[in-house]
C-alpha positions as CSV (number, residue, x, y, z in Angstrom):
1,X,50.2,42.5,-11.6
2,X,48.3,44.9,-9.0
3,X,44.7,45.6,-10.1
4,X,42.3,47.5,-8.8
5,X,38.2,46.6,-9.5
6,X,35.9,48.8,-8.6
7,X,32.1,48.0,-7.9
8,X,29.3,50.4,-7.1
9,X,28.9,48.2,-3.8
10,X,29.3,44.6,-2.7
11,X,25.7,43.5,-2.6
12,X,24.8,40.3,-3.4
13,X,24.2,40.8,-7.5
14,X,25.4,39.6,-10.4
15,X,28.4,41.4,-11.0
16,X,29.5,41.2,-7.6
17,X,28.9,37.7,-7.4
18,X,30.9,37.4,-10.9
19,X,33.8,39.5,-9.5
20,X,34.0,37.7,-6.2
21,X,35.1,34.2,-8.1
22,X,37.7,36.0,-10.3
23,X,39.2,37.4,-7.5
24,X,39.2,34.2,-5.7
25,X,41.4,32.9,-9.1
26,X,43.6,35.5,-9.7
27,X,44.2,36.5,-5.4
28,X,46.7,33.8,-4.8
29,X,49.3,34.9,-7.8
30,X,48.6,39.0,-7.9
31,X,47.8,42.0,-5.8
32,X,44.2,42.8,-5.8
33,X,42.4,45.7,-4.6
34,X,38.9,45.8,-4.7
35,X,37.0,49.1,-4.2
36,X,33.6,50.6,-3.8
37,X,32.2,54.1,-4.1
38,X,28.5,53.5,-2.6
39,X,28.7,51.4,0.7
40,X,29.1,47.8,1.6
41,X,26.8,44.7,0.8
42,X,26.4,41.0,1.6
43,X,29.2,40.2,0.0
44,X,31.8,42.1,2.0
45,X,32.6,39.1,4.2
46,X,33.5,36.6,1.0
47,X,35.5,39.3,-0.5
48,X,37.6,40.1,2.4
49,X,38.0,36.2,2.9
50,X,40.0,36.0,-0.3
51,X,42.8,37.9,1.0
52,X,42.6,40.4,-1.8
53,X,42.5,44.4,0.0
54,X,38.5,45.4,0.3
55,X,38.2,48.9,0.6
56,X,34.7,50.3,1.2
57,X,33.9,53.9,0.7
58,X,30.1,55.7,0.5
59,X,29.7,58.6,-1.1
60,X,26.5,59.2,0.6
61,X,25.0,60.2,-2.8
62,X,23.1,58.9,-6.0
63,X,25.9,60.1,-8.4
64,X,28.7,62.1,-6.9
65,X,30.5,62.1,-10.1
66,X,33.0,64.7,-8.9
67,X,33.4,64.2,-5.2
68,X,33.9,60.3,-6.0
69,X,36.5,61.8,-9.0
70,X,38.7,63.1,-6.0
71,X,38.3,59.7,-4.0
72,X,39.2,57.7,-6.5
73,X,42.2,59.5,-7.7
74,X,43.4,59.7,-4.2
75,X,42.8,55.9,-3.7
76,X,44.8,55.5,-7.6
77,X,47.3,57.6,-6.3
78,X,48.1,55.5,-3.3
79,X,47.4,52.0,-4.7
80,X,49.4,52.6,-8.1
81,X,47.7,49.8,-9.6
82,X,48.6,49.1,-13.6
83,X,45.3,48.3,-14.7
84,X,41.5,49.3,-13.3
85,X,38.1,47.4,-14.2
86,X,35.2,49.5,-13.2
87,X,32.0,47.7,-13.6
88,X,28.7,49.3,-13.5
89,X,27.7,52.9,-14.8
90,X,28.2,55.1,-11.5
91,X,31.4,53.7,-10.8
92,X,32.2,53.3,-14.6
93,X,31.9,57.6,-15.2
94,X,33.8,58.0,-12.4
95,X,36.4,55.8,-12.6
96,X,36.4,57.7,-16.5
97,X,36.1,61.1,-15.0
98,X,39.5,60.3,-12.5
99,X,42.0,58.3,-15.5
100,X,41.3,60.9,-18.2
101,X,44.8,61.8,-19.1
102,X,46.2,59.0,-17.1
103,X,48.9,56.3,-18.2
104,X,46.9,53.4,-16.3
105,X,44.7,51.9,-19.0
106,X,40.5,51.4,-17.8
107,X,38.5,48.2,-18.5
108,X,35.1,48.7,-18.3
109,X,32.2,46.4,-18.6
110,X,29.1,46.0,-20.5
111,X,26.6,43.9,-18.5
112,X,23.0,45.1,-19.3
113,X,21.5,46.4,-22.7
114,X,20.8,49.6,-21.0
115,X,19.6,51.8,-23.8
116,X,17.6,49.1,-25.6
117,X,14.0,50.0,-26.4
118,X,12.6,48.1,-23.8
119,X,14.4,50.1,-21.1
120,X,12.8,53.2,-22.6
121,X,9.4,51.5,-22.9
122,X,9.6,50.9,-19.3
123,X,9.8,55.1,-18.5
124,X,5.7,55.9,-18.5
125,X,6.7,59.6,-18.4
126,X,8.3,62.0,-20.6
127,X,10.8,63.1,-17.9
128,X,11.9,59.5,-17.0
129,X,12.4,59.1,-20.8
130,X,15.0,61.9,-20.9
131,X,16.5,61.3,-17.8
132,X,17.8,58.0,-19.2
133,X,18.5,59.6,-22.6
134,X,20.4,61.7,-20.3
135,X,22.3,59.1,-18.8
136,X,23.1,57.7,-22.3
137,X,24.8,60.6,-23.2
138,X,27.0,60.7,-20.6
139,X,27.5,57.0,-21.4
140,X,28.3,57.9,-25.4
141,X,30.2,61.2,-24.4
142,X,32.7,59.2,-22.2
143,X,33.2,56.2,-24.0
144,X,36.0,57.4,-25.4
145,X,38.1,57.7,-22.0
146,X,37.8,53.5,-21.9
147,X,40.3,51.4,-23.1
148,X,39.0,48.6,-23.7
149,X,35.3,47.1,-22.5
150,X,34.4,43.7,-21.9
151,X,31.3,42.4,-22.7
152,X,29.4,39.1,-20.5
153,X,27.7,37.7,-24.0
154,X,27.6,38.4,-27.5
155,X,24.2,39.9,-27.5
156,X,25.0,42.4,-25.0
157,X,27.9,43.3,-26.6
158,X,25.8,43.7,-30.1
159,X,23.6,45.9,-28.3
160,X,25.7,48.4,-26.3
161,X,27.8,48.5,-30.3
162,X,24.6,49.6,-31.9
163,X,23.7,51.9,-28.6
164,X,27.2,53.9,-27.7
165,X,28.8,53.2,-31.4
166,X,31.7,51.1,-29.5
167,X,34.2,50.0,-32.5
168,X,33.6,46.3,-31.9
169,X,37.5,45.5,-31.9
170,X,37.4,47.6,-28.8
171,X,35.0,45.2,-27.0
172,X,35.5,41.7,-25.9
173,X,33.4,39.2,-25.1
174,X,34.2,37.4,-21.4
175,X,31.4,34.8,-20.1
176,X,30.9,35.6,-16.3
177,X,32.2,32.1,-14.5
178,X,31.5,30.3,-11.7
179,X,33.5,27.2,-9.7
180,X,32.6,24.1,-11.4
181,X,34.0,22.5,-8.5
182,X,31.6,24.6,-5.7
183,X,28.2,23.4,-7.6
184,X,27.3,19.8,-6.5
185,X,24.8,18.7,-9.4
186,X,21.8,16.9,-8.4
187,X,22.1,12.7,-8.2
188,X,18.9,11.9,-10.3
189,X,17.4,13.4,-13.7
190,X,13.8,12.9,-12.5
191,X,12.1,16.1,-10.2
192,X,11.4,14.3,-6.8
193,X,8.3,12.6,-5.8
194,X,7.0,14.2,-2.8
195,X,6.1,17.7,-4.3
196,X,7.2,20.4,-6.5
197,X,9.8,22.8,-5.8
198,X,10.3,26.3,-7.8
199,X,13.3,28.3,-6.7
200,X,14.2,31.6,-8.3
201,X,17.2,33.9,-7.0
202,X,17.4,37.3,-8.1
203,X,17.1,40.6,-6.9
204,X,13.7,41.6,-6.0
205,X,12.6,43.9,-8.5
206,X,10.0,44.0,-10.7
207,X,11.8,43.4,-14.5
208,X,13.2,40.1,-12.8
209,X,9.6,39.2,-14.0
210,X,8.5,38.0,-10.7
211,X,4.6,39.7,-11.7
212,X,4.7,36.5,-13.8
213,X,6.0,33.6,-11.8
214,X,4.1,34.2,-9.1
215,X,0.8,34.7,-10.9
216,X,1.6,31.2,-12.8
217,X,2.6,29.4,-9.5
218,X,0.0,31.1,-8.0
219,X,-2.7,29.2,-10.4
220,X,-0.5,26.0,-11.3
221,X,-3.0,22.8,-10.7
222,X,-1.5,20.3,-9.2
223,X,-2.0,17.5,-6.7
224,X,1.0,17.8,-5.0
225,X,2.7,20.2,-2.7
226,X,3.8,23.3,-4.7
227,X,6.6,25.9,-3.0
228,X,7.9,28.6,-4.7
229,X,11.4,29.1,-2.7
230,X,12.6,33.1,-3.5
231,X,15.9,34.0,-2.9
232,X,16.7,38.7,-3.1
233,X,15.6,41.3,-1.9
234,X,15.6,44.6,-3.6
235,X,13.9,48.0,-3.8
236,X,10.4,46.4,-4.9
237,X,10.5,43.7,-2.2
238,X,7.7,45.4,-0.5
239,X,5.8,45.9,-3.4
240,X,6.3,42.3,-4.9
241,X,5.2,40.4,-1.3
242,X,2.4,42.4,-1.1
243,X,1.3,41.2,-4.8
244,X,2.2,37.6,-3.6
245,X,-0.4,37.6,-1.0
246,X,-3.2,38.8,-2.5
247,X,-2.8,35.9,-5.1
248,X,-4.9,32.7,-4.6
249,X,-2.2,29.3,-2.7
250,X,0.3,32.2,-1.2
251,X,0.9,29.7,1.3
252,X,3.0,28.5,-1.8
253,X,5.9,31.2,-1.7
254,X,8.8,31.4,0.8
255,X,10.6,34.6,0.7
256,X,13.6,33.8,1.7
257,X,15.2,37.3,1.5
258,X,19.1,38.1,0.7
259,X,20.8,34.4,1.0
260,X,24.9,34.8,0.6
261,X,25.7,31.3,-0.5
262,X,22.4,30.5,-2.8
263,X,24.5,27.3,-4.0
264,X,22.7,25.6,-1.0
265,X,19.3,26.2,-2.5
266,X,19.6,24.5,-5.6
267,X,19.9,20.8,-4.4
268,X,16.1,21.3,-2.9
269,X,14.6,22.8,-5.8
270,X,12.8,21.0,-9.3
271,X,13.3,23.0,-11.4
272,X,14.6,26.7,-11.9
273,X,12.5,29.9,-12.9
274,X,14.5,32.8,-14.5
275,X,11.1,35.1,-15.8
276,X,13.4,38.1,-16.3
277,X,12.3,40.8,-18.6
278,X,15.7,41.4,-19.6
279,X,19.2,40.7,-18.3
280,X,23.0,41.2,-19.7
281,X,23.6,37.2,-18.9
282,X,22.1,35.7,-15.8
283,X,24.9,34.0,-13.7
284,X,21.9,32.3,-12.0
285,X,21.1,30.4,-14.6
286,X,24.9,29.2,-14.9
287,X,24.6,28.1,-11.1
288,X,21.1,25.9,-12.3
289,X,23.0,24.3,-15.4
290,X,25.5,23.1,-13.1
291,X,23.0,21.7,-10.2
292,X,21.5,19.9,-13.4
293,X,18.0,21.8,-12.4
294,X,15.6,22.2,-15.7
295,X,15.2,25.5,-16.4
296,X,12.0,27.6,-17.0
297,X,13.1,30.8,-18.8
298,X,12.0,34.1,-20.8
299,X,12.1,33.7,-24.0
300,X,14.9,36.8,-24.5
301,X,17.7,36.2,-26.8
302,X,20.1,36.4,-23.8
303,X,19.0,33.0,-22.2
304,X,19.1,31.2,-25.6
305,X,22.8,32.0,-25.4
306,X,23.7,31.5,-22.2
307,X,21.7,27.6,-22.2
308,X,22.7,26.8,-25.5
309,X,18.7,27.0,-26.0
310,X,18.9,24.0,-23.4
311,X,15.6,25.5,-21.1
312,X,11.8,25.6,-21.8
313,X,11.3,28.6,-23.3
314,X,7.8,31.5,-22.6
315,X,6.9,34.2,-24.0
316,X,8.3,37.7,-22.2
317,X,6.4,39.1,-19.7
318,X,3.2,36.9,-20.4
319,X,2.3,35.1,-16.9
320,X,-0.3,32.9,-19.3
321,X,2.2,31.3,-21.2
322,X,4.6,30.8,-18.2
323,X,1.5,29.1,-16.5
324,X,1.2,26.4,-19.8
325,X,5.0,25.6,-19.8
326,X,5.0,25.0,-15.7
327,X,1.8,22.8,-16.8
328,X,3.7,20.8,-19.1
329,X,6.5,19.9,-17.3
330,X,5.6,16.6,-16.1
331,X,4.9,15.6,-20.2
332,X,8.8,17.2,-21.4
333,X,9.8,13.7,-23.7
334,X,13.5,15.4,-23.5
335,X,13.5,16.2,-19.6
336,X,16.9,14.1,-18.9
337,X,18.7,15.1,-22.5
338,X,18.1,18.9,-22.0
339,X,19.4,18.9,-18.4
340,X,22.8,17.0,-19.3
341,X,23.3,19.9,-22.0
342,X,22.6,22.5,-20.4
343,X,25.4,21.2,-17.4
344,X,27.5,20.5,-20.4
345,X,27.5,23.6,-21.9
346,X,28.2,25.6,-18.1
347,X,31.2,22.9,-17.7
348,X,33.0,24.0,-21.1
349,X,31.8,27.4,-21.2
350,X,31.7,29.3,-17.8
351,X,34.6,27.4,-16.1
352,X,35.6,30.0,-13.7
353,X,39.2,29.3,-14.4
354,X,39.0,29.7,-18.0
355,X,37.5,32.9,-17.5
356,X,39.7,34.1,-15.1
357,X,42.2,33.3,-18.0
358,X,40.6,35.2,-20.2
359,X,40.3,38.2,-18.1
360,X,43.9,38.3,-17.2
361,X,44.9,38.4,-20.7
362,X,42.9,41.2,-21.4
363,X,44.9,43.2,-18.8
364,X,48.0,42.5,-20.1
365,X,46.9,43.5,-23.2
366,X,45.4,46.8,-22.7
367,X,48.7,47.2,-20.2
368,X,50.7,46.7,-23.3
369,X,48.6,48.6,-25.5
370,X,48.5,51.9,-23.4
């Protein structure tokens, strides 16, 4: 089967990072092309290491709906693939805008709840408020060009239903995946003696909720040596350091910028902070299940699903209440149980070669159904 995925770019990020280890699955049995329409990333290397065909192209704007239209039926043209998986909304219109009328069925993918309420709580103007009202349109105006969408849990896919009035038999739900094999798990249950260790890896941006975590690691008492180890960057990097530092023990928090192969971080770390706002899944959190790390998360129904509700659980967006759960960490009665089910539940669930599986049947059934 040739296949063709496009990305917006190959930067370190949770769909990339998703799309790297299917690609790594299905390279040695079909012909993969993988595609961008906004530049390269971190990630380019690992990609081009699979032996799957990476080409990078920038369109050298924010959008470029129609110029990227022409790319990308040019690049269709000459790669003929049978099936193509966009992922992300700027390459998603596109990759719409260029198979409207075409016999090669589209996959696309829904991996954020985009339109929720939240999101447009988050525009403090009237303008930003209707730009993304906007951008739901085009969203809802398009839909109809897909052929089928997948969707990374069942609370996204709930959402983007209720938002773009998807017919739920035309969305599938497809766990993102990592290796099992590629995650060594920690040797002990108990956090290590000699200090405390917070890790977090996401982009830096300020939904990732890093306002909180640093303000409650910022003011955690404790008698032993705290480190806060951040793995991103992002366009409120400078923004989010500069917050860091005015906070009292900065001397706490290492930012350690973009890191390509974060699965090295997680054997020195305690215990795992995801304070996101709001996510679609949170492949991090499926890397921290499978180094058996104890997970601190926002309470957002997302991260019940993805755990299995095997995390300690605060309140969104209040550093307070983040600040009492790292405080009674030490006192969890269940600190041992909840780590072996939450590894548990990544083995069974987010096996990369089940979802690999998965993904491949999808193709040949929207192949077949074209």
């Amino acid at each position: 089967m040739k296949i063709l995925l496009l990305l917006d770019t190959l930067a370190v990020g949770g769909a990339e990072t998703s799309t790297l280890a299917i690609v790594r699955e299905l390279v040695p049995s079909h012909d993969i092309t993988v595609a961008t329409l906004y530049g390269a990333g971190g990630l380019e290397e690992k990609f081009t290491a699979t032996g799957a065909k990476v080409i990078v192209h920038n369109l050298n704007e924010k959008y470029g709906f129609f110029r990227g239209r022409r790319y990308l039926r040019r690049l269709i043209q000459a790669s003929a693939p049978d099936v193509v998986h966009a992922a992300l909304f700027r390459s998603e219109i596109i990759a719409r805008l260029a198979l409207w009328g075409s016999k090669i069925p589209l996959v696309n993918s829904f991996v954020n709840d985009s339109y929720s309420r939240y999101h447009f709580g988050l525009k403090s103007s009237v303008i930003g408020k209707l730009k993304l009202r906007g951008i739901q349109g085009i969203d809802f105006l398009t839909k109809g060009m897909v052929d089928h969408f997948t969707a990374i849990t069942h609370s996204t896919k709930q959402q983007n239903i209720r938002d773009l009035g998807v017919p739920d038999g035309k969305v599938t739900v497809i766990y993102r995946g990592r290796s099992i094999n590629s995650h060594t798990a920690r040797a002990g249950d108990e956090p290590a003696s000699d200090g405390l260790t917070f890790l977090t890896t996401s982009r830096l941006i300020w939904r990732k909720g890093y306002r909180e975590s640093l303000y409650a690691i910022a003011h955690l008492p404790s008698d032993r040596r705290v480190t806060y180890l951040i793995a991103g960057d992002g366009v409120d990097a400078e923004g989010i350091r500069n917050y860091a530092m005015q906070l009292p023990n900065s001397e706490r928090f290492q930012f350690l910028g973009e890191v390509a192969d974060v699965a090295t971080l997680y054997p020195q770390a305690d215990y795992f902070i995801m304070p996101s706002h709001y996510e679609g899944l949170g492949g991090a959190l499926i890397e921290a299940m499978l180094a058996k790390l104890p997970i601190v998360a926002s309470d957002i129904p997302v991260f019940r699903e993805v755990t299995g509700g095997n995390a300690l659980f605060f309140r969104v967006t209040d550093e307070k209440d983040l600040l009492d759960r790292l405080s009674q960490l030490k006192d969890l009665p269940d600190y041992a149980d909840m780590i072996h089910q939450a590894h548990s539940v990544a083995t069974e669930r987010y096996d990369i070669r089940q979802v690999a599986r998965a993904t491949l049947s999808l193709y040949q059934r929207v192949i077949q159904n074209k």
